[in-house]
N, C-alpha and C positions, 0 to 999 in steps of 0.2 A: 276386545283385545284378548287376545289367547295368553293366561297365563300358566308360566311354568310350574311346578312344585321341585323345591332343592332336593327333596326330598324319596323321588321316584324313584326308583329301580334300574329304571332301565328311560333315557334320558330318551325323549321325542318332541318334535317339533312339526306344526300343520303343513300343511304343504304351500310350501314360500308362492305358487301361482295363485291362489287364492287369498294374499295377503291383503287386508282390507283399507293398510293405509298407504295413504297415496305417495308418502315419503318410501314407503316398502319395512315398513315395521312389519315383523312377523310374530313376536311375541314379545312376553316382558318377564323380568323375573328368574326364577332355576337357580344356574352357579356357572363355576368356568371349572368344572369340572374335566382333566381329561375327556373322556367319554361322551359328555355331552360335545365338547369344541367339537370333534371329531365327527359325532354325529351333523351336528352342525354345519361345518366346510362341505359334507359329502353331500347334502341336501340344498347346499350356496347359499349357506345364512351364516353370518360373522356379529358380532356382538362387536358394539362402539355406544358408548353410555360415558355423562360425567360423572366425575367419583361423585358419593353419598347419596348416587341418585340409581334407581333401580335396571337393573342390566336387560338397556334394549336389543335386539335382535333383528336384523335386517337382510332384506334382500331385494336391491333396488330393480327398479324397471325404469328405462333402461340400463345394463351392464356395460362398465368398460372392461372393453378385455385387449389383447395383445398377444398375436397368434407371434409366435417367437421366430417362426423362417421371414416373416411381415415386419423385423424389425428396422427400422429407419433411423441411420445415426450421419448428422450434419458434419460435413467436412471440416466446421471449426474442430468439433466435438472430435473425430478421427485424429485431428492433427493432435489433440490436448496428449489422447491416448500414447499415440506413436513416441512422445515426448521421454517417456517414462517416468516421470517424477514420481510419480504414486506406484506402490507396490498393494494386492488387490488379492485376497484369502478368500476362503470360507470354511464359514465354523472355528474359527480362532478365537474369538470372542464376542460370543452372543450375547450373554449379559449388560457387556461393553456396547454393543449397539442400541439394544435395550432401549436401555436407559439415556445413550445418544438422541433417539427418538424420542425420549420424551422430557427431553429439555426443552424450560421453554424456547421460542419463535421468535419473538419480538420482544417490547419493553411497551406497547399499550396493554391496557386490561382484556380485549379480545383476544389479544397474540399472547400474553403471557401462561397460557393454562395451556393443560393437554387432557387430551382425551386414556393416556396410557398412564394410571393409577396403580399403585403399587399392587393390587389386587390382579389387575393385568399383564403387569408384569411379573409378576410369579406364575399366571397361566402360562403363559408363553415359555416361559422358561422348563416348567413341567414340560410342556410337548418337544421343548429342546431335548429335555432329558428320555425323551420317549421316540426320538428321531425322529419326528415330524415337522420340527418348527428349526428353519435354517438363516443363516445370514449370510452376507457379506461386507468385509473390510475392506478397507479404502486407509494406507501406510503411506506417511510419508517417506521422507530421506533417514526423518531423526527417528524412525518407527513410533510418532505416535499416532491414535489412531483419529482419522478426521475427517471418516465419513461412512457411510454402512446402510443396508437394508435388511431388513428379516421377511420372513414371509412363512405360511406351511404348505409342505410338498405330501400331496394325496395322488397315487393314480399316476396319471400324467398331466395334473393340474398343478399350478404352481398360485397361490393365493395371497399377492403382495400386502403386508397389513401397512410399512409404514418403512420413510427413509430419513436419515439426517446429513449434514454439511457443517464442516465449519473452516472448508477451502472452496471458493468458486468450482464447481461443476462437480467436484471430488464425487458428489451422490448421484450424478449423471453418468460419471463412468462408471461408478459401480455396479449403474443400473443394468449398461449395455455389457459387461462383463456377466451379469449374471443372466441376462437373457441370452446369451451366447452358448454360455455354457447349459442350459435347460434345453436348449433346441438340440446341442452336440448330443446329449444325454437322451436324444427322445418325446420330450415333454413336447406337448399340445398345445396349450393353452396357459396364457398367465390370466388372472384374476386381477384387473387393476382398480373393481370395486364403482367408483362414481366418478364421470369425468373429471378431468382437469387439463388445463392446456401443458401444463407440463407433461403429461404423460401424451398427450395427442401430439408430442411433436416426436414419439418416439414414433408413432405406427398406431398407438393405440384407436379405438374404435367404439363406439357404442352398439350392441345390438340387444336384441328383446328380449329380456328374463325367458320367455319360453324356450326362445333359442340357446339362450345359455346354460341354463338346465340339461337339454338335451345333449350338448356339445359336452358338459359337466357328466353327462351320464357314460358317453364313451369314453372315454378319460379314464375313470374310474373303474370301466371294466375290462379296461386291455391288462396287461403284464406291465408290471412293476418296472418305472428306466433305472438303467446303473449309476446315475447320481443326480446331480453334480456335487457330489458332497461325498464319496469314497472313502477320503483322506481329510480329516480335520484341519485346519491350517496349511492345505497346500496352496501354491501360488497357483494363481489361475494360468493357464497355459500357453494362451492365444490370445493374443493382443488382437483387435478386428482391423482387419486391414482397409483398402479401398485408396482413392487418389485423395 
């Protein structure tokens, strides 16, 4: 196992194709240093570890991704939108989603823990403060907030870490607001990490660490899109239509 040093200069990581476990570990150890995260995303390695336990690194084979013109949203799910109930930001409050995501789940001992430890959350928040790492709100009527996702924007990659709810679908339309607006903006590719049928029911897809790499490499080297994140707290602009 490739381990880090916190300590290094100049932060590096082996090359995630070559990763030797089968889970897609690619290293153990280092910090959540700006620098390093950053290195990290642009090479398609994300850190997910329990607290007190040493910071794993990963880069699974195969990749769920979710090309953003490929987005697929269910006619219940349209109608929820059209509805308006929910009022729908980004960058209003990032810390507020946070720490939304890393409330517990459930009330058994499996569901009650999270993987997003106060340590992590202070990284993310760093790269917030460094424009890299973005959310989205999910407002009711009474403006509180009750639902949201973060993620960080490199390139024209868009790399989901993690969403919460605490209104039926509330984190669904969030979702598809914010892939709307990544596609309006440009963006390529979202990052949705390891499957899950929640996100396969948006479009999402599995393809092959090599391909994803490759796909992560163009991405990276085109020109910068103009947001979706411009204006801090702006409402999002477009509701998705459809019958």
């Amino acid at each position: 196992m490739y381990l880090l040093d916190p300590n290094a200069p100049f932060p590096t990581f082996p090359d995630p194709r070559h990763a030797s476990s089968p889970e897609g570990i690619v290293a153990i150890g280092g910090d959540l240093g700006v620098d390093r995260l950053i290195q990290a995303y642009r090479q398609g390695i994300f850190p997910w570890y329990n607290e007190y336990e040493p910071i794993l690194w990963w880069s699974p084979d195969p990749r769920l991704v979710l090309y953003p013109e490929r987005l697929h949203v269910s006619r219940s799910l349209r109608k929820a939108l059209r509805r308006g109930d929910l009022t729908f930001t980004f960058d209003r409050d990032f810390s507020g989603v946070v720490r939304g995501c890393a409330e517990p789940r459930g009330t058994t001992p499996e569901s009650a823990g999270t993987w997003l430890n106060g340590e992590m959350i202070a990284a993310y928040e760093r790269l917030h403060a460094h424009g890299l790492a973005h959310s989205t709100e999910a407002w009711d009527r009474e403006g509180r907030l009750v639902a949201g996702l973060y993620g960080v924007a490199l390139g024209r990659a868009f790399f989901g870490e993690s969403m919460f709810t605490r209104v039926t679908d509330a984190s669904k339309m969030a979702f598809v607001h914010t892939v709307e607006a990544l596609r309006e903006a440009g963006y390529r590719l979202v990052d949705c990490q390891v499957y899950s049928d929640h996100l396969a029911q948006f479009g999402a897809r599995e393809i092959a660490r090599n391909r994803f790499l490759a796909e992560l490499d163009r991405c990276l080297a085109g020109p910068e899109p103009a947001g979706p994140w411009p204006h801090p707290g702006e409402p999002v602009r477009a509701t998705p239509g459809g019958p």
